[in-house]
ZAPAKE-413005 format. One record per residue (C-alpha): x, y, z; residue in one letter. Coordinates in steps of 0.001 Angstrom, whole numbers, plus 500000, padded with zeros to 6 digits. Example, Ala and Ser with C-alpha at 12.3 -4.5 7.8 and 13.67 -1.06 7.14 Angstrom:
512300495500507800a/513670498940507140s/
REM end
This chain:
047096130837510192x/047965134071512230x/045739137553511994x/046018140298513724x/043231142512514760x/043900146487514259x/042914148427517332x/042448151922516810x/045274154704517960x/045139156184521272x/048307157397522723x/051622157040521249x/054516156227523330x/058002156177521649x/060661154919523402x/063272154822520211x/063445156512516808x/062465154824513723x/064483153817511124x/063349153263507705x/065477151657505011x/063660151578501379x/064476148884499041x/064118149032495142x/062027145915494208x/058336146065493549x/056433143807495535x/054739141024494053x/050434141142493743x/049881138088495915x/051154136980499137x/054983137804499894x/057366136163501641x/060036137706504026x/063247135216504784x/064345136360508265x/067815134436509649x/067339134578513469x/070736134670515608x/071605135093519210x/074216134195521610x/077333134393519120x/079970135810522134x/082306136541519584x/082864132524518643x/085019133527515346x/086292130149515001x/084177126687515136x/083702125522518897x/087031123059519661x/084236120711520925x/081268119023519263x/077039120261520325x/075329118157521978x/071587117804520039x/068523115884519918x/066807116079516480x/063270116015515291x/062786112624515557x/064514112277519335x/067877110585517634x/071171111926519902x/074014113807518081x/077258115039518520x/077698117588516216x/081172120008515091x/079700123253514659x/080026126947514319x/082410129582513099x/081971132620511243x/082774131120508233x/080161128747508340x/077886130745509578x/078422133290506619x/077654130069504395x/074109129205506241x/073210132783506651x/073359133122502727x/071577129920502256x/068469130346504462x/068144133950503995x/066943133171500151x/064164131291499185x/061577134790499390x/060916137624498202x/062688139933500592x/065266139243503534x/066316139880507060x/069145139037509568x/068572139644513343x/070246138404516697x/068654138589519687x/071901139902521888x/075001138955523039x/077284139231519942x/080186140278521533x/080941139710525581x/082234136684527337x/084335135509523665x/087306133778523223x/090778135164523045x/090879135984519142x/087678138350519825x/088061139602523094x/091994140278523159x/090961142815520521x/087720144650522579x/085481141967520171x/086098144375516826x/086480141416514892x/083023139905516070x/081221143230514849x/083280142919511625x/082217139051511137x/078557140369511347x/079443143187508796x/080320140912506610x/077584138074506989x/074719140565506856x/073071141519510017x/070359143977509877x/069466144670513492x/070865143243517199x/069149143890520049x/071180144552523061x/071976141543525764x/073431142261528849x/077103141315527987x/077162144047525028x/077637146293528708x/080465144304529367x/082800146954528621x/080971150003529103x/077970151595527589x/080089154109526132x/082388151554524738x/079551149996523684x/078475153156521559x/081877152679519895x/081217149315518906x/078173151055517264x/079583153841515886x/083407153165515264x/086532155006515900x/089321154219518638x/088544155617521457x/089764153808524445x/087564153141527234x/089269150088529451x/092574148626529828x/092818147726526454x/093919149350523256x/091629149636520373x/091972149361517067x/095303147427517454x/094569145234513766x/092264147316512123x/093770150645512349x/090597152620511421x/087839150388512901x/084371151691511583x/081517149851513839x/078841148369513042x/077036148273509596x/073863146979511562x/071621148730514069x/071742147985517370x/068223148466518983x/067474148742523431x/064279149984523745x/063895149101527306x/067779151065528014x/067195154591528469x/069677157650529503x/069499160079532237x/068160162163529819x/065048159988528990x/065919159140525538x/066904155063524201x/070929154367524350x/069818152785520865x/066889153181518469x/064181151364520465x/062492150044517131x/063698150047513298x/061064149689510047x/062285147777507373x/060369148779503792x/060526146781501018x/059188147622497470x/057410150587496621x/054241152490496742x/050320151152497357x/052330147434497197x/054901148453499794x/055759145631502726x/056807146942506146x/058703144810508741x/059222147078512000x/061368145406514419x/061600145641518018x/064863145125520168x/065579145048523835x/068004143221526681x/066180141722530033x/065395144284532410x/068148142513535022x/071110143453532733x/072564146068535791x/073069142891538061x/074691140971535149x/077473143451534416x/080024145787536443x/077847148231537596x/079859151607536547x/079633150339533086x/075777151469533098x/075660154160535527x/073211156587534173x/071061153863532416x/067587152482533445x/066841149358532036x/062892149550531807x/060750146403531417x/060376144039529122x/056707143842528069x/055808147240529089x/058574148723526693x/057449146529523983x/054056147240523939x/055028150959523886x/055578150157520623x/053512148575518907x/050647150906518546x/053493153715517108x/054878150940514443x/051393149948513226x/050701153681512430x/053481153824510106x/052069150741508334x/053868147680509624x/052418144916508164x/054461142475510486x/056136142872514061x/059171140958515125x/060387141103518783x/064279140264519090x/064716139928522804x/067652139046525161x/065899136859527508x/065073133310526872x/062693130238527508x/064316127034529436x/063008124002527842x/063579120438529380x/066590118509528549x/066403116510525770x/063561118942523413x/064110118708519872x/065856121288518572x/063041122599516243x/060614121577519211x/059378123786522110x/058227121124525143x/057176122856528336x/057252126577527698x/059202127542530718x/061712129735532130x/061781133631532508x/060763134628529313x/057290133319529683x/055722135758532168x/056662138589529005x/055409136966526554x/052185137109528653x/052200140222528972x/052811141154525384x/050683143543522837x/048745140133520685x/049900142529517571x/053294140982518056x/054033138244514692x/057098136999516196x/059643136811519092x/063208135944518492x/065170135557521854x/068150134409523566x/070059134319526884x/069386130913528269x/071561129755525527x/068679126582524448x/067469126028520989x/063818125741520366x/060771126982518691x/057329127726519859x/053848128586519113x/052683130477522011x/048841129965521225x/049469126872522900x/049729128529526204x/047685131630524810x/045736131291521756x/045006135158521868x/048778135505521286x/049478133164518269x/053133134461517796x/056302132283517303x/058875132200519754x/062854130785518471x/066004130844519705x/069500129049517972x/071625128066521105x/075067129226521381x/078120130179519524x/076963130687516032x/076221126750516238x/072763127291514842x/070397129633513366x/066781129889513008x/065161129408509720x/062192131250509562x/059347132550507140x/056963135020507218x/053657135152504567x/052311138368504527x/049581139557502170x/049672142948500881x/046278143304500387x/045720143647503589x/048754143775505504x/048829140729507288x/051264138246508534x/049000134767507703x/051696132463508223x/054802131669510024x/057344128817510025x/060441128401511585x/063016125773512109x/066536125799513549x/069731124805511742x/072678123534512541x/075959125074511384x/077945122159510827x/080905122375509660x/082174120936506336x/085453120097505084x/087904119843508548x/090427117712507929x/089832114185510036x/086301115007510917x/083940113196508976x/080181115256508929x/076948114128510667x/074894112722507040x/071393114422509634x/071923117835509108x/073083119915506283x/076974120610505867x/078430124107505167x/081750124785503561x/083382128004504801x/082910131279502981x/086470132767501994x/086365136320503151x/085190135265506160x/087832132516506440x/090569135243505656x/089260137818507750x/089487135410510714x/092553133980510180x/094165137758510489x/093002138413513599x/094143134720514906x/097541135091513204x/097599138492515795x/096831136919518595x/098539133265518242x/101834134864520277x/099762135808523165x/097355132838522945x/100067130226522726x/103016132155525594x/103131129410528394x/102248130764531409x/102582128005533853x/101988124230534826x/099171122512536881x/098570118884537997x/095841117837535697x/093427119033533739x/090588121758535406x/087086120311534288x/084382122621533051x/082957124658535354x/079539123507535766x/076541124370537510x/077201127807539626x/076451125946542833x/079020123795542714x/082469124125544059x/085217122943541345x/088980122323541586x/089439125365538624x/087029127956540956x/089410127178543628x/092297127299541799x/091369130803540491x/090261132293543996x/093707130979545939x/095184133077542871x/093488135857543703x/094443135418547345x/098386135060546393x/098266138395543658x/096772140593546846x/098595139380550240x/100143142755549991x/096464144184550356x/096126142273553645x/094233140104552050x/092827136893554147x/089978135558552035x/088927135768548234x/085674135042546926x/085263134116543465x/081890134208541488x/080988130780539851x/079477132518536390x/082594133983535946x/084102130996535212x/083449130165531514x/085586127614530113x/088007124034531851x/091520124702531628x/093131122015530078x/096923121610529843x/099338119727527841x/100865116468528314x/103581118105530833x/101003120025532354x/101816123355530647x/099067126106530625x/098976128900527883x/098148132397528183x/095016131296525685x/093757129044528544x/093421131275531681x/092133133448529077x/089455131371528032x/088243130566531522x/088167134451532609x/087910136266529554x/086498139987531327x/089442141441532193x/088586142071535445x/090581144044538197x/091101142951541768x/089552144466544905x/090651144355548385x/088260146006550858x/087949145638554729x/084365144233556193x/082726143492559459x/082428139452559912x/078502140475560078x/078875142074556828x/080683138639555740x/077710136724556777x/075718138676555254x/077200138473551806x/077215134628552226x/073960135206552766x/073141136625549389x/074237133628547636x/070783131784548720x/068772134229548717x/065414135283546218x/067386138169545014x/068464136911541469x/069911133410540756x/071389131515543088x/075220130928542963x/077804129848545503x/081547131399545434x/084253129677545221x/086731130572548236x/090680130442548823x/092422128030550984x/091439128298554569x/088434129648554682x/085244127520554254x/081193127169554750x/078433125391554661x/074941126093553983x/071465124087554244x/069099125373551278x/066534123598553729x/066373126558555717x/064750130245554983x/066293132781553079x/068204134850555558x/069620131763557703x/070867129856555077x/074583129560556142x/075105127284558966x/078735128011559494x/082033130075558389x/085506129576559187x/088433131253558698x/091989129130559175x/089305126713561419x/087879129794563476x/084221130549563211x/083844133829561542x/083448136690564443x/080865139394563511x/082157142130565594x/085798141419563554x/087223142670560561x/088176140898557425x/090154141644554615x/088446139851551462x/089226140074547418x/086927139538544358x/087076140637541231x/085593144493540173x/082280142867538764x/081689141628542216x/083074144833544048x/080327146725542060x/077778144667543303x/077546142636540420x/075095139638540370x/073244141020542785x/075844140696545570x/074912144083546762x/076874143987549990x/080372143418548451x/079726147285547525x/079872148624551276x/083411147400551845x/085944149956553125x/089618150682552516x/089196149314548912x/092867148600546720x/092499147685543645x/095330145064542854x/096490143151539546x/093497141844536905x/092167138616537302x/094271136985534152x/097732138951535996x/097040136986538974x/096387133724537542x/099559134029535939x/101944135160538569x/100230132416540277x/101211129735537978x/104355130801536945x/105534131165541590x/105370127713541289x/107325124739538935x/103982123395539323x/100427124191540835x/098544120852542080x/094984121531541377x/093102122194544588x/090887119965546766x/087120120500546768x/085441120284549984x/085983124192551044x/081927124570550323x/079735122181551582x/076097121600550728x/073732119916553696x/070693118946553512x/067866119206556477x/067461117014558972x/
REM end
């Protein structure tokens, strides 16, 4: 059972407007129920994932699982979001960002249009809704076709209107001091002395500058987590919230193997907020970390008895979850909350999993999908190339792969012309394997999948000191760490052994260590050149050109040669202390 004290009003701090949507219905003299659906993480995953989820269930039983799709997802959504008296549909971030080719070839319009049409109430920001631009972002918000990147808008949907839902950022402010977004939103439903209030709180991790190019949000402070939250809640209890949900994009990192309704260790970045957090709070929905679980913080904090959920990746799952609130005396005295998996029902030759429910796809959705894949089939299919053998997933961002190779001696070859010598490719950035056909052609829709961002090339001039300096920031307590991966002929090693600051035991260039006192010409991609992922120093270059975009070089890459053997690994070596 969950109560919440009321603390009496002091000051008020409002970081973001309210927004209050009446419903009709009266509510009900005893205890009401409010469904709320509980996304996060879809990155624009129209279709069902090509590959099955991995999952443990309840019981600790393995399964591989098909999964996802709008479609579905439409189907589940409708399912779990009945059953009470009243509903809701939030996601905790990351919508749109970092998506496949029938999403992101389009500037993700499609993805916002999915979520029209499944339901969403509210999203709260994540850091890859910046992907493209605050301002861009607005227009994902607000409609229209205005064109902001490389891209053109609006290119199947000639007027494309935004979104139905709300997004909410109330840790994102503008020069001006005001929230990009409406920090918080109240939800009413029914009417008069029986009236229920939801109010609903939405924010991205405070780190979201370091995650995305950094000229996408100049101007914008990104504020912290708990601090902006608990702003809040005093303002949303005086307009009679009878429950507060948190939908946050940052996550918890439970151990391998957790259930996927259970919780395990309660670990990982997200913690140290939720310790921090106003006790008022009913329930957290995050993402990020892209894990599935659900929690009862009162384990770690009985003081703060809220739930804490998050569905994975993809649109693969959602979370199930019900509040109990009594009217009397506007409480939330219960919570439950499970996650579900979207699996997918009637694909030809697959054959569902009889341990978790099946979903058939809803038909709008199925036809509103197919038009934007019928657009960008020509594109997705055009062969662009031929390599060896397939390029495995990318893996953990410390370790060097054939594909990160392959991408950064790409990126060398598109800027010679720059003077290039070395490129440098970041290890996130690489989100899906390349896999080619029997003959070893590659499509368009494969380089595209494994850098979707549409990134430009950068060519600037630094000292070798500055060079060691950015190797440095690979290892060091400044974010996550992450190695590059780096073009033929130059190569490093490093010894996480030894302190931060004198982590790289050598650097070579064609076999010659790197000289401090020279200069080097060296490519990344924009994010980087920004600073991105906290790779401050790539920003102090000089004598930048900006060349071809990532996916142009990849391409003219491929297609220079009749085919491109896959790389050797061995240009980054790990060593471990004597």
């Amino acid at each position: 059972m969950i109560f919440r004290n009321l603390l009496p009003l002091a000051a008020v701090i409002a970081l973001g407007a309210c927004v209050s949507v009446p419903e009709v219905p009266d509510t009900p003299a005893g205890p009401v129920t409010v469904k709320i659906v509980g996304l996060n993480d879809f990155h624009g995953n129209l279709e069902p994932l090509s590959r099955p989820i991995g999952l443990t269930d309840d019981a600790g039983a393995q399964h591989a699982v098909r999964a996802g799709g709008a479609a579905y997802l439409a189907s589940a959504v409708a399912k779990y979001r009945t059953g009470g008296d009243y509903s809701l549909v939030i996601a905790a971030g990351d919508l749109i960002g970092g998506s496949p080719l029938v999403s992101s070839l389009f500037l993700d319009e499609p993805a916002i249009g999915a979520m029209n049409r499944i339901g969403l109430d509210f999203n709260a920001v994540g850091n890859h809704e910046f992907d493209r631009g605050w301002r861009e972002l607005k227009r994902m918000q607000d409609g229209g076709c205005d064109k902001h990147g490389l891209r053109n808008p609006c290119a199947v949907e000639r007027d494309f209107g935004g979104a139905d839902f709300s997004f909410l950022a109330a840790n994102v402010l503008t020069e001006g001091g005001t929230t990009l977004f409406p920090g918080y939103a109240i939800r009413r439903f029914g009417a008069g002395a029986r009236e229920i209030a939801v109010g609903v709180i939405g924010l991205t991790l405070e780190e979201t500058p370091t995650l995305v190019t950094p000229s996408g949000v100049a101007g914008l402070t990104f504020g912290d987590e708990a601090e902006a939250i608990n702003a809040l809640v005093p303002e949303i209890e005086r307009q009679g919230a009878d429950a507060i949900v948190v939908a946050i994009h940052q996550g918890l990192q439970p151990e391998p193997g957790t259930p996927l309704s259970g919780c395990g260790a309660i670990a990982g970045p997200l913690r140290a907020i939720l310790e921090r957090l106003d006790p008022r709070v009913d329930l957290v929905i995050s993402g990020h970390t892209h894990r599935t679980y659900v929690c009862d913080f009162a384990t770690v904090d009985p003081a703060r008895a809220f739930t804490v959920s998050s569905a994975g990746y993809g649109g693969t799952l959602l979370t199930d979850i019900a509040l109990t609130i009594d009217p009397a005396v506007g409480e939330v005295t219960d919570v439950t909350a499970r996650n579900v998996v979207v699996q997918n029902g009637g694909i030809e030759g697959i054959t569902p999993d009889p341990s978790f429910d099946v979903f058939q796809p809803d038909p709008e959705l199925v036809a509103y999908v197919a038009r934007y894949a019928q657009a960008a089939q020509a594109a997705e299919m055009r062969p662009v190339g031929r390599i060896s053998g397939p390029a495995p997933d990318p893996g953990p961002a410390t370790e060097e792969t054939a594909l990160g190779n392959l991408i950064a001696d790409a990126q060398l070859f598109a800027t010679r012309d720059a003077g290039a010598q070395i490129a440098l490719m970041n290890n996130s950035g690489v989100r899906a394997p390349i896999v080619p056909d029997a003959d070893g052609t590659v499509t368009f829709g494969d380089i595209y999948a494994a850098q979707p961002f549409g990134n430009a090339l950068v060519t600037k001039s630094y000292t070798g000191a500055q060079l060691l300096a950015l190797l440095e920031q690979q290892f060091d307590e400044d974010g996550f760490v992450q190695t590059f991966s780096v073009s033929e002929g130059f190569a490093f090693s490093y010894d996480m052994g030894r302190p931060a600051g004198r982590r790289v035991v050598s650097a070579t260039l064609e076999g010659e260590p790197i000289d401090p006192a020279a200069t080097y010409r060296v490519t990344m991609n924009s994010f980087l050149a920004a600073g991105g992922d906290t790779f401050t120093v790539f920003a102090d270059g000089a004598d930048a050109v900006t060349g071809p975009t990532d996916l142009d070089a990849m391409e003219e890459y491929l297609s220079a040669a009749e085919m491109r053997h896959l790389p050797a690994v061995g240009r980054v070596t790990a060593l471990t202390r004597d």
